[in-house]
PyMOL Python script that loads the backbone (N, CA, C, O; Angstrom):
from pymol import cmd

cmd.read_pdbstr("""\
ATOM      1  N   UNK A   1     -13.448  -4.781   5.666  1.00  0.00           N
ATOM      2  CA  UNK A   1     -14.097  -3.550   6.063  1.00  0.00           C
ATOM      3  C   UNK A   1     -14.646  -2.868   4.803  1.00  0.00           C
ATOM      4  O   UNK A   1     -13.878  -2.630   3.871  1.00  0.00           O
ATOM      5  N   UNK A   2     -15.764  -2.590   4.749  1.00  0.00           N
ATOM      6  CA  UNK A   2     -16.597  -2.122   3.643  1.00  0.00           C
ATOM      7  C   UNK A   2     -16.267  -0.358   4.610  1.00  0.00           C
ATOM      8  O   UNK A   2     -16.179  -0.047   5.798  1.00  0.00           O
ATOM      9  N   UNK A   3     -16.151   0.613   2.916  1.00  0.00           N
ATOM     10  CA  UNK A   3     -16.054   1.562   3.064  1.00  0.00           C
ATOM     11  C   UNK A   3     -16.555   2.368   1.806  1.00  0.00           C
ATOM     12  O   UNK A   3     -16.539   1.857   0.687  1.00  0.00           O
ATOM     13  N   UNK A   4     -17.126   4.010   2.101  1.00  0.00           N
ATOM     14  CA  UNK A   4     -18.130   4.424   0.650  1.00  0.00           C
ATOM     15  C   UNK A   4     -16.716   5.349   0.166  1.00  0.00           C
ATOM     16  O   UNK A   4     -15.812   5.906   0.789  1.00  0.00           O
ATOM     17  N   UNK A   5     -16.987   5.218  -0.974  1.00  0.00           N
ATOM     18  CA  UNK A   5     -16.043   6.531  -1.533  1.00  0.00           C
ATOM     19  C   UNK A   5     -16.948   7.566  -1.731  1.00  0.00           C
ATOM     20  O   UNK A   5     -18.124   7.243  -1.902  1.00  0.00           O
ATOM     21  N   UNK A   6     -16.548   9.141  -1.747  1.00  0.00           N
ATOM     22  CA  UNK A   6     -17.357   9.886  -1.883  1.00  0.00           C
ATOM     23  C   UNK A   6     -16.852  11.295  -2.719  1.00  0.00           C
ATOM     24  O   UNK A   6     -15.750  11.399  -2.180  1.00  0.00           O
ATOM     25  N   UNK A   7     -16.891  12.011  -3.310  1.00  0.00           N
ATOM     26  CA  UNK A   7     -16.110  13.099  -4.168  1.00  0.00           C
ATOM     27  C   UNK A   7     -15.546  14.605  -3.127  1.00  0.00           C
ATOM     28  O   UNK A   7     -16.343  15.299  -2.495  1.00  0.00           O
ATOM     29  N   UNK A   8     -14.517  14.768  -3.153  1.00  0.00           N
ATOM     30  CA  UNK A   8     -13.771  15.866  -2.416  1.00  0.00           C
ATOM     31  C   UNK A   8     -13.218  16.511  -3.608  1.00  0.00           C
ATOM     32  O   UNK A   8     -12.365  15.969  -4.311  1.00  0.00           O
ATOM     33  N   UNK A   9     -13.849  18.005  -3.896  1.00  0.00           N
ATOM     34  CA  UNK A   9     -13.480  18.448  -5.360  1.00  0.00           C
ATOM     35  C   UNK A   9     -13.639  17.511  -6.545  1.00  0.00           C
ATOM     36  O   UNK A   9     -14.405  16.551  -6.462  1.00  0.00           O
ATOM     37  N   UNK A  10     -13.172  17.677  -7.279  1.00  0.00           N
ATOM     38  CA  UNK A  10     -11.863  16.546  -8.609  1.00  0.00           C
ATOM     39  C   UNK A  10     -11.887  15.213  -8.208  1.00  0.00           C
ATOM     40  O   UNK A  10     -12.335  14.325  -8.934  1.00  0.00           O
ATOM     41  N   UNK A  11     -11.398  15.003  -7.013  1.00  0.00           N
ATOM     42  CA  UNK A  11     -10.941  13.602  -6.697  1.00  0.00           C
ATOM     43  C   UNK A  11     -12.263  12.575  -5.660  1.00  0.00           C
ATOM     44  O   UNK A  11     -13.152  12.990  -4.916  1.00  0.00           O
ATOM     45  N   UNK A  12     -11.980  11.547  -5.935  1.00  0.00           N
ATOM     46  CA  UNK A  12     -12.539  11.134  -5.147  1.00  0.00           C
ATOM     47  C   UNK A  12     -11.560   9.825  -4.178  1.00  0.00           C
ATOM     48  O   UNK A  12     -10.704   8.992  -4.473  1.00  0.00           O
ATOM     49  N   UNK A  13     -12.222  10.214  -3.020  1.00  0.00           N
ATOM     50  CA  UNK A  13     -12.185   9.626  -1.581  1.00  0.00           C
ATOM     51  C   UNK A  13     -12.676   8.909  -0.856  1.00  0.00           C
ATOM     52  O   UNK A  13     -13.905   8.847  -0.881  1.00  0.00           O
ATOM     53  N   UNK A  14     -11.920   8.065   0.097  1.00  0.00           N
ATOM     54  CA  UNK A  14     -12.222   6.498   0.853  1.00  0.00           C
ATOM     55  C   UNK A  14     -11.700   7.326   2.268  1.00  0.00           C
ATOM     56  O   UNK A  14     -10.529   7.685   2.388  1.00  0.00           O
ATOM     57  N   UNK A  15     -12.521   7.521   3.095  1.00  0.00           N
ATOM     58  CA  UNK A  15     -11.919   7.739   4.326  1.00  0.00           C
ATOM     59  C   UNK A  15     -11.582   6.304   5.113  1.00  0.00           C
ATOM     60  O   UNK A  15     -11.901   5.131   4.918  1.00  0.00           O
ATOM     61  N   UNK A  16     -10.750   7.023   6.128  1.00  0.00           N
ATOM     62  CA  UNK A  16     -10.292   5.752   7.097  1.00  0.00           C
ATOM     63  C   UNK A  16      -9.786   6.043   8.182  1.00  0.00           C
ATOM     64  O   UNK A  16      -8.920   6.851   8.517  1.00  0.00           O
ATOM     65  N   UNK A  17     -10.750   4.900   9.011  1.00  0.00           N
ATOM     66  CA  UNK A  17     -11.253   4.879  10.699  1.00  0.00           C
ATOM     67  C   UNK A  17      -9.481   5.632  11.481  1.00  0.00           C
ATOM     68  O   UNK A  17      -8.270   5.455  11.346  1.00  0.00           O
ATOM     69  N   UNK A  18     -10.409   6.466  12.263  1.00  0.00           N
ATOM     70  CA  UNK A  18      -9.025   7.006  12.901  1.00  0.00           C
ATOM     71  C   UNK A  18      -8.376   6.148  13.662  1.00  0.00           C
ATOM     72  O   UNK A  18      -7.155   6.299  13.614  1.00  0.00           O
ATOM     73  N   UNK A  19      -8.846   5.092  14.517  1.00  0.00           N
ATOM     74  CA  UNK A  19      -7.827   4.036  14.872  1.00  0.00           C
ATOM     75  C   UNK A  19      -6.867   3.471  13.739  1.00  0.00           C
ATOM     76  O   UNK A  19      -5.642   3.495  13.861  1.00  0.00           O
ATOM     77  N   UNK A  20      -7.402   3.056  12.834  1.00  0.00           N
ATOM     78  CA  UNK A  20      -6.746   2.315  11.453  1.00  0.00           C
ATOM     79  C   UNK A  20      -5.359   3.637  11.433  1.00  0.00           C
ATOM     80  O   UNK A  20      -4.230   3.214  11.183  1.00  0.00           O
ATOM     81  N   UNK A  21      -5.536   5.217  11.710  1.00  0.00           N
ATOM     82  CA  UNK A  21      -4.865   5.970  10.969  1.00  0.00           C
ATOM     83  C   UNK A  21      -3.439   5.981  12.631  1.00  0.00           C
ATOM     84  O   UNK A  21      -2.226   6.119  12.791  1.00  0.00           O
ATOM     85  N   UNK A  22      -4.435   5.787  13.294  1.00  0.00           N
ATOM     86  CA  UNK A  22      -3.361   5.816  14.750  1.00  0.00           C
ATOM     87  C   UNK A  22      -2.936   4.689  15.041  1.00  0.00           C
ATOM     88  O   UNK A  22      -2.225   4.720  16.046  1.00  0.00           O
ATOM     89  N   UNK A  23      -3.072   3.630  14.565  1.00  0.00           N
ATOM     90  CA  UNK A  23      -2.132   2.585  14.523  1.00  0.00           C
ATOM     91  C   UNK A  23      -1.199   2.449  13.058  1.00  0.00           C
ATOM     92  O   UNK A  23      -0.415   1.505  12.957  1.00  0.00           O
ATOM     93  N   UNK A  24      -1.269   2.956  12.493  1.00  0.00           N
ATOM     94  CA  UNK A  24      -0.423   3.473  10.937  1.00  0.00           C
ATOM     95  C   UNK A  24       0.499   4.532  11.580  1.00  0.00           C
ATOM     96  O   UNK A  24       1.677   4.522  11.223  1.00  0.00           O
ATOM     97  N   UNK A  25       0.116   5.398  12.443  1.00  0.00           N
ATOM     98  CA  UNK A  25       1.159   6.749  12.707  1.00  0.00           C
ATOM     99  C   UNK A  25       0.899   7.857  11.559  1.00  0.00           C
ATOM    100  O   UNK A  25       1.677   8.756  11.242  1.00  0.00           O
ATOM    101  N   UNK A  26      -0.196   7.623  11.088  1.00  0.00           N
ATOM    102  CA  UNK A  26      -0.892   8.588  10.005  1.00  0.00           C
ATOM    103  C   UNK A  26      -1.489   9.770   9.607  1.00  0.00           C
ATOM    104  O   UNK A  26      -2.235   9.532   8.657  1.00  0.00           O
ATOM    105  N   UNK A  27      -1.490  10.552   9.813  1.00  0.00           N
ATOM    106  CA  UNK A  27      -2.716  12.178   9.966  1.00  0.00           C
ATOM    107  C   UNK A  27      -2.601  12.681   8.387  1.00  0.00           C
ATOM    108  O   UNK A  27      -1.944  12.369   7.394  1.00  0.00           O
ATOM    109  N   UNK A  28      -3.774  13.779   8.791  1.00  0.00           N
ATOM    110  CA  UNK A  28      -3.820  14.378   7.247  1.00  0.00           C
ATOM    111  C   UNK A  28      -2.522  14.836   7.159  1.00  0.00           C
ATOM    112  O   UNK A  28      -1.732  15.274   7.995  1.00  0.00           O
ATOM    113  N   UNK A  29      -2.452  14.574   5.551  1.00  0.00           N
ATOM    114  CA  UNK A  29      -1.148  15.233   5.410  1.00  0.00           C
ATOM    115  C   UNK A  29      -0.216  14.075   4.771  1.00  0.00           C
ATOM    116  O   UNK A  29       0.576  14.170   3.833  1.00  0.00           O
ATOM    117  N   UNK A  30      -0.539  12.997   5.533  1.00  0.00           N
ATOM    118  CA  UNK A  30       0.824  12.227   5.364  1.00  0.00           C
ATOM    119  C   UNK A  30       0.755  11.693   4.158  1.00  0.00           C
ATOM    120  O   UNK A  30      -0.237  11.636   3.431  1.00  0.00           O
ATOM    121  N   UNK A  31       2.169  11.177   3.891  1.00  0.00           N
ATOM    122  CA  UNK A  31       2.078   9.955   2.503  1.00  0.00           C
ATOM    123  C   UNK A  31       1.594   8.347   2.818  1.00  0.00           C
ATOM    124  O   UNK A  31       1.451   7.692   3.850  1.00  0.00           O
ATOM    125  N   UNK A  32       1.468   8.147   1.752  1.00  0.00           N
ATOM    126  CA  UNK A  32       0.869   6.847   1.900  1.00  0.00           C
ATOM    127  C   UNK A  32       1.372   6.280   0.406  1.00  0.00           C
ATOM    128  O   UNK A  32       1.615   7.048  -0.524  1.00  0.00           O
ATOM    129  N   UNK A  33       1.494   4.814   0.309  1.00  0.00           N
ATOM    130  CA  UNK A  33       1.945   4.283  -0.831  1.00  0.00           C
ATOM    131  C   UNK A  33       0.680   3.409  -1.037  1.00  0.00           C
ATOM    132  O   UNK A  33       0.230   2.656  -0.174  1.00  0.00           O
ATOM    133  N   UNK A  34       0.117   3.602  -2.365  1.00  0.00           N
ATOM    134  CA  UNK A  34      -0.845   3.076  -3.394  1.00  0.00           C
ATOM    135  C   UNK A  34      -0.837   2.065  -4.599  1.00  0.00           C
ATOM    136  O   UNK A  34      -0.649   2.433  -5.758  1.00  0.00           O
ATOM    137  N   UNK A  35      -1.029   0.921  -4.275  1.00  0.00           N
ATOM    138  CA  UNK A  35      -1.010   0.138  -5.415  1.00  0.00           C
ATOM    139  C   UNK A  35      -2.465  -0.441  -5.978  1.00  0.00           C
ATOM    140  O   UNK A  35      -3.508  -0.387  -5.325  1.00  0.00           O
ATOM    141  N   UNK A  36      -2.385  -0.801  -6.831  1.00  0.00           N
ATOM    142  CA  UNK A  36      -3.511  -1.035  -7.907  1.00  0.00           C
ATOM    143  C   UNK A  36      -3.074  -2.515  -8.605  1.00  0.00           C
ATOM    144  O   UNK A  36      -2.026  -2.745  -9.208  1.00  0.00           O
ATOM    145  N   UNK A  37      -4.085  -3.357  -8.368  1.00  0.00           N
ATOM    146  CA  UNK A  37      -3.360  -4.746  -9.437  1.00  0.00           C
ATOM    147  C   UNK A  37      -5.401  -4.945  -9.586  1.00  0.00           C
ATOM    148  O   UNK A  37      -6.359  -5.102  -8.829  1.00  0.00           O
ATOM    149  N   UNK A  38      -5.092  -4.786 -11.241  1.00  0.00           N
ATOM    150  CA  UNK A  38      -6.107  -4.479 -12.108  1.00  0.00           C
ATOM    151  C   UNK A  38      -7.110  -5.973 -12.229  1.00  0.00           C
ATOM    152  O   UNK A  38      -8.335  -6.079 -12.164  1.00  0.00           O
ATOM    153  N   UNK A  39      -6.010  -7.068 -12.433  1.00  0.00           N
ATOM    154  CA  UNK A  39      -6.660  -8.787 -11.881  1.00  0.00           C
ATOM    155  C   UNK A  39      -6.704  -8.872 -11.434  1.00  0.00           C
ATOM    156  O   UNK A  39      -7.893  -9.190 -11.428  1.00  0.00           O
ATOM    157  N   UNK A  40      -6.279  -8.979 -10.078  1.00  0.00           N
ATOM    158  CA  UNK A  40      -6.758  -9.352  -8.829  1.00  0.00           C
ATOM    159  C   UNK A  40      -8.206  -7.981  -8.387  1.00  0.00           C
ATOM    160  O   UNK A  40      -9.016  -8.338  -7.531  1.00  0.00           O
ATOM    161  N   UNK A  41      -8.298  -7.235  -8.714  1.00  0.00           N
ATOM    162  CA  UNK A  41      -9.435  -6.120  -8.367  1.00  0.00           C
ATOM    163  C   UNK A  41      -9.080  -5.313  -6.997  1.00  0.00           C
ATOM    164  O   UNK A  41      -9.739  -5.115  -5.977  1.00  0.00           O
ATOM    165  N   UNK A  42      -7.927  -4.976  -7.345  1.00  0.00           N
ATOM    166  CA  UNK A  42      -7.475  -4.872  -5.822  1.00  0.00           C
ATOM    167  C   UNK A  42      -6.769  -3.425  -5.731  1.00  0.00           C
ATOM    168  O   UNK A  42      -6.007  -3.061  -6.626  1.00  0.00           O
ATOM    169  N   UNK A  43      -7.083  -2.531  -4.500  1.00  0.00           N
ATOM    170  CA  UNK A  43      -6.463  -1.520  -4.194  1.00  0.00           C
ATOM    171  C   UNK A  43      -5.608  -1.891  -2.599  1.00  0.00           C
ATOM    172  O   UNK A  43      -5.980  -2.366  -1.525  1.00  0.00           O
ATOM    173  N   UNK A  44      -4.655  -1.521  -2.996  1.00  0.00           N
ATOM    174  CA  UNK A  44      -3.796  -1.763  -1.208  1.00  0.00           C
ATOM    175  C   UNK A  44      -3.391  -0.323  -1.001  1.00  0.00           C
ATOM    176  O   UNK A  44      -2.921   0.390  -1.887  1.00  0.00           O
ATOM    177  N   UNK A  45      -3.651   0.099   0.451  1.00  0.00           N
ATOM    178  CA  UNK A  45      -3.080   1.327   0.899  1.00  0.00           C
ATOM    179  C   UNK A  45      -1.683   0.952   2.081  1.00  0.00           C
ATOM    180  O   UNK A  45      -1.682   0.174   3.034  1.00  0.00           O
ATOM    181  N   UNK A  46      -0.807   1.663   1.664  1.00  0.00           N
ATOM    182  CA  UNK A  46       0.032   1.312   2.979  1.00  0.00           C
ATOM    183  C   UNK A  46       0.786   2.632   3.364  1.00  0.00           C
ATOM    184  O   UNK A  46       1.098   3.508   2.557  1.00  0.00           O
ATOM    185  N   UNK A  47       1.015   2.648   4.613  1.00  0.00           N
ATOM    186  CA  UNK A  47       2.233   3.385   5.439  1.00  0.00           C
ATOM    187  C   UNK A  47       3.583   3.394   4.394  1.00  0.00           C
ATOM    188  O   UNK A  47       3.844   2.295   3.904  1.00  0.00           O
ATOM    189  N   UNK A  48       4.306   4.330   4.077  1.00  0.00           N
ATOM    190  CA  UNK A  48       5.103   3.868   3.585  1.00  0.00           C
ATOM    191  C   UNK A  48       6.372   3.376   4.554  1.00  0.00           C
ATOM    192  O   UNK A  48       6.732   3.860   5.627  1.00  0.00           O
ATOM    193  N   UNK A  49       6.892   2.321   3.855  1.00  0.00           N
ATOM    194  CA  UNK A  49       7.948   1.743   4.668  1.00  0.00           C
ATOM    195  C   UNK A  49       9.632   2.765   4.902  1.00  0.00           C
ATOM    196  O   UNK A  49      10.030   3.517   4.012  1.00  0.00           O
ATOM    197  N   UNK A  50      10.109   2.642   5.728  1.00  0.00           N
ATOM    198  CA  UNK A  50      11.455   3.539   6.330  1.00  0.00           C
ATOM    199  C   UNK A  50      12.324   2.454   5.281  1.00  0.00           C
ATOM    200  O   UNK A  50      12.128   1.243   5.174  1.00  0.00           O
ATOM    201  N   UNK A  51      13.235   3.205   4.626  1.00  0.00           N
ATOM    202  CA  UNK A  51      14.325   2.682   3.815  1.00  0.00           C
ATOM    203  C   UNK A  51      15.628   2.405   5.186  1.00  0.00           C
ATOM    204  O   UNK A  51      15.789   3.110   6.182  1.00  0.00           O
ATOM    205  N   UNK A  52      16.392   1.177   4.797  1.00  0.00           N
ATOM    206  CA  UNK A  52      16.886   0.585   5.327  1.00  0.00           C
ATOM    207  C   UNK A  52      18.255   1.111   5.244  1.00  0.00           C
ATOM    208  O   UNK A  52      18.577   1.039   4.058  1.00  0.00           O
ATOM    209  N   UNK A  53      19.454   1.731   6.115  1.00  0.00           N
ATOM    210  CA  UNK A  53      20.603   2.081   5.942  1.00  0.00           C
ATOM    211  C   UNK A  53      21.068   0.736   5.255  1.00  0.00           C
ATOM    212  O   UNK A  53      20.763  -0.429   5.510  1.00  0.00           O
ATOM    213  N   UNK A  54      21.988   1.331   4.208  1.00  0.00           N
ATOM    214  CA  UNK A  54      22.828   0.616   3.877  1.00  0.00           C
ATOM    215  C   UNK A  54      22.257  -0.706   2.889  1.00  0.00           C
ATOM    216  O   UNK A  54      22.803  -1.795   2.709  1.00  0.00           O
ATOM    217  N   UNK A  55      20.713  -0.091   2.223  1.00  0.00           N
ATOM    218  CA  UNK A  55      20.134  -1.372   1.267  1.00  0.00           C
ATOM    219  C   UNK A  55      20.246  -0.110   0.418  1.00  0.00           C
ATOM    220  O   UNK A  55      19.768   0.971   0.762  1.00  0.00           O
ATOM    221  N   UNK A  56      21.093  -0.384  -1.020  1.00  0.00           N
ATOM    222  CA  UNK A  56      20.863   0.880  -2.206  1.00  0.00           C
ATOM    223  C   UNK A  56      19.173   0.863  -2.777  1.00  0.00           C
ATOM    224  O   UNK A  56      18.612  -0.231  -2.712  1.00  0.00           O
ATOM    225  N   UNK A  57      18.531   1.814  -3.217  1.00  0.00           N
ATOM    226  CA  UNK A  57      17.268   1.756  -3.410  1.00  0.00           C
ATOM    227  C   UNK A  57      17.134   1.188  -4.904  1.00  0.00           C
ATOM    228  O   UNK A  57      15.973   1.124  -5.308  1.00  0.00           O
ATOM    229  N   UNK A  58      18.056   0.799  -5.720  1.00  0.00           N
ATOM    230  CA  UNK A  58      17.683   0.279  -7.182  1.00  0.00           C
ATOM    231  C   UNK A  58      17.336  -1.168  -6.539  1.00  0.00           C
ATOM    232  O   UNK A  58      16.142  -1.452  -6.631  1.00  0.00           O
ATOM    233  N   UNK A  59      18.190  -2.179  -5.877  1.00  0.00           N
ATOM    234  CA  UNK A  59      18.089  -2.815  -5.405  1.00  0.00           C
ATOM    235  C   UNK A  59      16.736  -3.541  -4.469  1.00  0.00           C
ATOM    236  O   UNK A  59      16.154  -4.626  -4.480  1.00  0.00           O
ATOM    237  N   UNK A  60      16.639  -2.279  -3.698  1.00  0.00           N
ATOM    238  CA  UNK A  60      15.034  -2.014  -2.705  1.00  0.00           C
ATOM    239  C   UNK A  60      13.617  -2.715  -3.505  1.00  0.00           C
ATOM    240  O   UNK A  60      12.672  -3.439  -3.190  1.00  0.00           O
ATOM    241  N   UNK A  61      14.298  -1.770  -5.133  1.00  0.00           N
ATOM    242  CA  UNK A  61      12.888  -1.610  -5.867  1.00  0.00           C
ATOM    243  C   UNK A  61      13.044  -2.526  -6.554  1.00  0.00           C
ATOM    244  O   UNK A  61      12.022  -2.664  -7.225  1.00  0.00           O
ATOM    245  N   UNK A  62      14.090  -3.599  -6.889  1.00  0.00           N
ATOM    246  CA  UNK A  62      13.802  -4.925  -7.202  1.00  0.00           C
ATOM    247  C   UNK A  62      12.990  -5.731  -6.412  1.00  0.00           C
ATOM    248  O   UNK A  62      11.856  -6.173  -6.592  1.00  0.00           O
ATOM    249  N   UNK A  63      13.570  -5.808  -5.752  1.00  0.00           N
ATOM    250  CA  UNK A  63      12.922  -7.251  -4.588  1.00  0.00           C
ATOM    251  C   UNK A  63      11.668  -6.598  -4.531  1.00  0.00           C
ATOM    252  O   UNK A  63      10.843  -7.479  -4.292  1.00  0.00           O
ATOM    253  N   UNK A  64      11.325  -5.931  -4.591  1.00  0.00           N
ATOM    254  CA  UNK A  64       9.808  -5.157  -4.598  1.00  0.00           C
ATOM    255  C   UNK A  64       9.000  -5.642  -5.758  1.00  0.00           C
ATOM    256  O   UNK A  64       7.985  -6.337  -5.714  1.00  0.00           O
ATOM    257  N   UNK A  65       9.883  -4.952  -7.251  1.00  0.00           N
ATOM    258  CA  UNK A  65       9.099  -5.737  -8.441  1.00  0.00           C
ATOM    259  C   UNK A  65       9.111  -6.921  -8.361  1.00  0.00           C
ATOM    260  O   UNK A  65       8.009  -7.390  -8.647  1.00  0.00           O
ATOM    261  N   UNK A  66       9.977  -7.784  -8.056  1.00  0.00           N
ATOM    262  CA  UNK A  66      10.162  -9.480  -8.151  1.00  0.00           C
ATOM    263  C   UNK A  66       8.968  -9.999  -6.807  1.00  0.00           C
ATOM    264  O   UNK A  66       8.291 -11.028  -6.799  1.00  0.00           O
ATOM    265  N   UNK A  67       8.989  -9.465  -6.293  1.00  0.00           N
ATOM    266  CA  UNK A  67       7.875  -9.917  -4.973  1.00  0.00           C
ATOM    267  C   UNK A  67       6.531  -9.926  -5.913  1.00  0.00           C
ATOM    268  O   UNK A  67       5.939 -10.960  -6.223  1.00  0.00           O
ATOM    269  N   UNK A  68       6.043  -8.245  -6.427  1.00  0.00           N
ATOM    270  CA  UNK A  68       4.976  -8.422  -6.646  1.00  0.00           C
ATOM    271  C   UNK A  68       4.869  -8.956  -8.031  1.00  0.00           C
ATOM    272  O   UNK A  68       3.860  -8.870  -8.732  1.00  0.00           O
ATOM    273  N   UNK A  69       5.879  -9.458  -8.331  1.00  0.00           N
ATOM    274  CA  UNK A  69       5.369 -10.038  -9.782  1.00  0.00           C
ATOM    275  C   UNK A  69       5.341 -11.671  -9.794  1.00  0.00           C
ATOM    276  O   UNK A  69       5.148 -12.444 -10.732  1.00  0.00           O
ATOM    277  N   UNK A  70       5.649 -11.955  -8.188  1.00  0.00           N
ATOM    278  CA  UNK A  70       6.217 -13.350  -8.039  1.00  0.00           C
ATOM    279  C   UNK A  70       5.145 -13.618  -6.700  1.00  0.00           C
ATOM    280  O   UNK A  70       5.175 -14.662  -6.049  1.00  0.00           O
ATOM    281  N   UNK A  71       4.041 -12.288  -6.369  1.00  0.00           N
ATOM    282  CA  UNK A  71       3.103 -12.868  -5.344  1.00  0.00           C
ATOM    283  C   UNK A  71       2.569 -14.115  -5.300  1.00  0.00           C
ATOM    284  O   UNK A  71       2.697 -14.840  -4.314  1.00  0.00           O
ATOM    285  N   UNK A  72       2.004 -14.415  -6.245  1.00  0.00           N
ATOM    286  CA  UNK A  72       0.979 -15.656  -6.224  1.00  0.00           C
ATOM    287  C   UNK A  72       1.854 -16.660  -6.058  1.00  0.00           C
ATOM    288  O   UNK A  72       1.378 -17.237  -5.081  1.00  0.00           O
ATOM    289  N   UNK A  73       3.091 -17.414  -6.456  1.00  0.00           N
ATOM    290  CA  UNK A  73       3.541 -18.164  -6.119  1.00  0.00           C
ATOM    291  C   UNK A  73       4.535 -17.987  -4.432  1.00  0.00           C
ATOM    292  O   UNK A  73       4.753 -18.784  -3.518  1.00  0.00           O
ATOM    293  N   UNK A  74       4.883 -16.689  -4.645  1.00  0.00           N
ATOM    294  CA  UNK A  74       5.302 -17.062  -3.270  1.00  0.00           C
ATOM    295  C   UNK A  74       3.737 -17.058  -1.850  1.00  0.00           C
ATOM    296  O   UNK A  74       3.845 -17.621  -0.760  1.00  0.00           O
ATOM    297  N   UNK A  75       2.800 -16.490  -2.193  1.00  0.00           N
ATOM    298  CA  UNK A  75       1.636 -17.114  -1.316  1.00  0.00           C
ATOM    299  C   UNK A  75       1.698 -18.390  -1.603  1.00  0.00           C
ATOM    300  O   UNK A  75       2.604 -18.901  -0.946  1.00  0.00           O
ATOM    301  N   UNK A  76       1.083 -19.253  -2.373  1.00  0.00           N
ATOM    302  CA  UNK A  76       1.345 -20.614  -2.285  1.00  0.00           C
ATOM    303  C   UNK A  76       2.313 -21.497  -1.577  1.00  0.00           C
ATOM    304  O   UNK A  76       2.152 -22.648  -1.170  1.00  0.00           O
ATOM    305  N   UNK A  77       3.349 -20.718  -1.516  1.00  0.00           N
ATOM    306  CA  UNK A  77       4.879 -21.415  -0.867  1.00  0.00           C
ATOM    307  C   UNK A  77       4.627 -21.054   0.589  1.00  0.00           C
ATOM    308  O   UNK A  77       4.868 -21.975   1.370  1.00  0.00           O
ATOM    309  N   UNK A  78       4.008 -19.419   1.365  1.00  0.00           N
ATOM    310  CA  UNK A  78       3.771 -19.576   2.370  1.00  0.00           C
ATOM    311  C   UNK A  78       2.835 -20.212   3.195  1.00  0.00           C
ATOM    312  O   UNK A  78       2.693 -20.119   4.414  1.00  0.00           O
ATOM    313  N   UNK A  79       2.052 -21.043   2.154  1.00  0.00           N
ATOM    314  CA  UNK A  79       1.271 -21.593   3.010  1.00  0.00           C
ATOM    315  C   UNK A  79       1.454 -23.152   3.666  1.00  0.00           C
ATOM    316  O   UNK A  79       0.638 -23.576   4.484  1.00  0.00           O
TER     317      UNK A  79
END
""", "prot")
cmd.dss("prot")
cmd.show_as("cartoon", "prot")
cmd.util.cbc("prot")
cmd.orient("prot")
């Protein structure tokens, strides 16, 4: 999906299709988690995910760094 960015004050902005935001559970306002990977040329927007009873979050945010630092090979493996 091709989309324009456009300047709101200071910042600038990517809107997104209100279905996209009502199947997210999304409205103004909400958070959203933002990543940036500078080689690949890539921006990802996501919902942020519900923390899991009973997973400690140092932990959480491993498997998180080790995922994304271990993407490319584990794509390869899922395929």
């Amino acid at each position: 999906m091709i989309r324009k960015i456009f300047r709101a004050g200071n910042s600038m902005v990517v809107a997104l299709p209100k279905e996209m935001l009502d199947a997210l559970h999304l409205a103004e306002g909400s958070s959203v988690s933002v990543e940036f990977d500078a080689d690949r040329r890539n921006i990802a927007i996501a919902a942020p995910t519900q923390e899991v009873e009973g997973v400690d979050a140092g932990f959480a945010r491993q498997v998180a760094e080790f995922i994304e630092e271990y993407r490319p090979a584990l794509d390869a493996l899922a395929k």
